[in-house]
C-alpha positions as CSV (number, residue, x, y, z in Angstrom):
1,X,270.4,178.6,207.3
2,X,269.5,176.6,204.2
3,X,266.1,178.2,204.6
4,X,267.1,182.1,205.1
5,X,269.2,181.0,201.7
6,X,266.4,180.1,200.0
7,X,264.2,182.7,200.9
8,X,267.0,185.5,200.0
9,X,267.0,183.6,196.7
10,X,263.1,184.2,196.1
11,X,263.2,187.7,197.9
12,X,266.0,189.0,194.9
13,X,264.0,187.3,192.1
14,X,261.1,188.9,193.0
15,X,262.3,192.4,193.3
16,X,264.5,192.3,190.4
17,X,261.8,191.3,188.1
18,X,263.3,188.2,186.9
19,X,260.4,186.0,187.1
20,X,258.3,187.9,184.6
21,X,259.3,187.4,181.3
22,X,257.7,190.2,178.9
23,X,259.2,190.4,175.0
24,X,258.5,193.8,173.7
25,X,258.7,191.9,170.3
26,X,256.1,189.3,168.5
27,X,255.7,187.6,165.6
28,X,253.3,189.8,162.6
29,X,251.7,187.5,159.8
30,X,251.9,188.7,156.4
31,X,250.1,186.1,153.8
32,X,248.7,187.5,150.1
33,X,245.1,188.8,149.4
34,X,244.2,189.6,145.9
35,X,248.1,189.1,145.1
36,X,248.7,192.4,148.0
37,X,250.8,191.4,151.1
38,X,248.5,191.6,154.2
39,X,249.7,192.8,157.3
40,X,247.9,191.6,160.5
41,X,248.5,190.7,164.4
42,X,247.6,186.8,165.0
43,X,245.3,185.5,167.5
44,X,247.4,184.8,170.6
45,X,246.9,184.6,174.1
46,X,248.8,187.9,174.3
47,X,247.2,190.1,171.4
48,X,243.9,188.7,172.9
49,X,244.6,190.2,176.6
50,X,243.4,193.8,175.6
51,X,243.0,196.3,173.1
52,X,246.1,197.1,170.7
53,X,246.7,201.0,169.6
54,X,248.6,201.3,166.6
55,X,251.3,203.9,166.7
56,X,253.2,203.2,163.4
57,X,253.5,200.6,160.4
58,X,257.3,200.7,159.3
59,X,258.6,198.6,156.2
60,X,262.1,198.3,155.6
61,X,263.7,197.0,151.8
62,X,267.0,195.1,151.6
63,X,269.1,197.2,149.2
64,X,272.8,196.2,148.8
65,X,272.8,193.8,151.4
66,X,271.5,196.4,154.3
67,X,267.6,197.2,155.6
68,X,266.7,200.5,154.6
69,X,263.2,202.1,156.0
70,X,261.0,202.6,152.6
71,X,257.6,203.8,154.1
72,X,256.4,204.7,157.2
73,X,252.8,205.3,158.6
74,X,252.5,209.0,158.9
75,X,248.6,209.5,158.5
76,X,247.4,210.5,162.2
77,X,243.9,210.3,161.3
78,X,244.8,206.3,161.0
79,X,247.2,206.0,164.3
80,X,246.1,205.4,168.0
81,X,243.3,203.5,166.5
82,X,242.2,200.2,167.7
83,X,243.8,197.3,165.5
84,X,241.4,193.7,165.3
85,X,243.1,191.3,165.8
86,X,243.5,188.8,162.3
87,X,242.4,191.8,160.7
88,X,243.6,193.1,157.3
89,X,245.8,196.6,158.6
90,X,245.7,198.9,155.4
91,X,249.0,200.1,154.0
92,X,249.8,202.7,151.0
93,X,253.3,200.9,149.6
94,X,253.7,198.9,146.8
95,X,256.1,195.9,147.3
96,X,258.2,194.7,144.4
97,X,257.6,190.4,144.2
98,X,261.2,189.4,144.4
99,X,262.8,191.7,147.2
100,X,263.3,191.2,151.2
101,X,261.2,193.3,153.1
102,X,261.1,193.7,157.2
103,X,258.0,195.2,158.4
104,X,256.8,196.2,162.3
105,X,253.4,196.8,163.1
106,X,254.3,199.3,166.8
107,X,251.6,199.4,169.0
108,X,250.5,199.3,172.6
109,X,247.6,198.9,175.2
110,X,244.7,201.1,175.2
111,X,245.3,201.8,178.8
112,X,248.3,203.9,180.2
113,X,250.5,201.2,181.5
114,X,253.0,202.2,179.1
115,X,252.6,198.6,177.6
116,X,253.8,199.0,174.0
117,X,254.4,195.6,171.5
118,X,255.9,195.5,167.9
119,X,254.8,193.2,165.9
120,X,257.8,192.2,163.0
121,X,258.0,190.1,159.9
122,X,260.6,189.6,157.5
123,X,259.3,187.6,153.9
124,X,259.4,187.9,150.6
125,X,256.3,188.6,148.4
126,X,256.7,185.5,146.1
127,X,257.1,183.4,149.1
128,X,254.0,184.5,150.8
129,X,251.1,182.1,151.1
130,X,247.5,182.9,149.6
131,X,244.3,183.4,151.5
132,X,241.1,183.1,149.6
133,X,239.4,185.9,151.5
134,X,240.6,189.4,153.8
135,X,239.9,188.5,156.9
């Protein structure tokens, strides 16, 4: 009985989908170049397990205490292209130094799985740490 228990356990794990634990949310790494926030995916196991699309850059501003969206990627000629991972993504908005900013890099998987990822950040631009060269 103990057995058939067990088994029933397993069986309604399995279907259900509990066992596999998928985030559609990871963290972004924002770090200066040239005094410029740079927006990039880091090298994980995940962004490493095929080719990201991107499919929009949004950056949001803290004004009076709420998140308001500031600029969005609109540019088709730059979405659904392939993004490198640790790879400066170009961006057209110019951050002031002392504000909050949210940002989320959406993407998903080159092939139609329908796996999609977004990639957030929230920072500061005076906080930010250098790095001597784009990567």
């Amino acid at each position: 009985m103990i057995l058939i228990r067990g088994l029933l356990f397993i069986s309604i794990l399995m279907l259900t989908g509990c066992t596999y634990r998928y985030s559609p949310f990871a963290s972004a790494e924002v770090y200066l170049v040239n005094n410029k926030p740079c927006l990039s995916i880091p090298d994980t196991r995940e962004s490493r397990s095929g080719i990201w699309l991107l499919t929009s850059i949004s950056v949001s501003k803290n004004v009076d205490g709420y998140m308001k969206e500031v600029w969005r990627l609109d540019d088709i000629n730059r979405l659904f292209k392939p993004i490198k991972i640790n790879n400066f993504i170009e961006y057209s908005y110019d951050f002031d130094e002392n504000s909050e900013y949210f940002i989320s890099i959406d993407t998903h998987k080159d092939y139609g799985d329908g796996i999609r990822k977004n990639w957030i950040a929230d920072f500061t631009p005076a906080q930010l740490k250098h790095k001597k060269t784009a990567p």
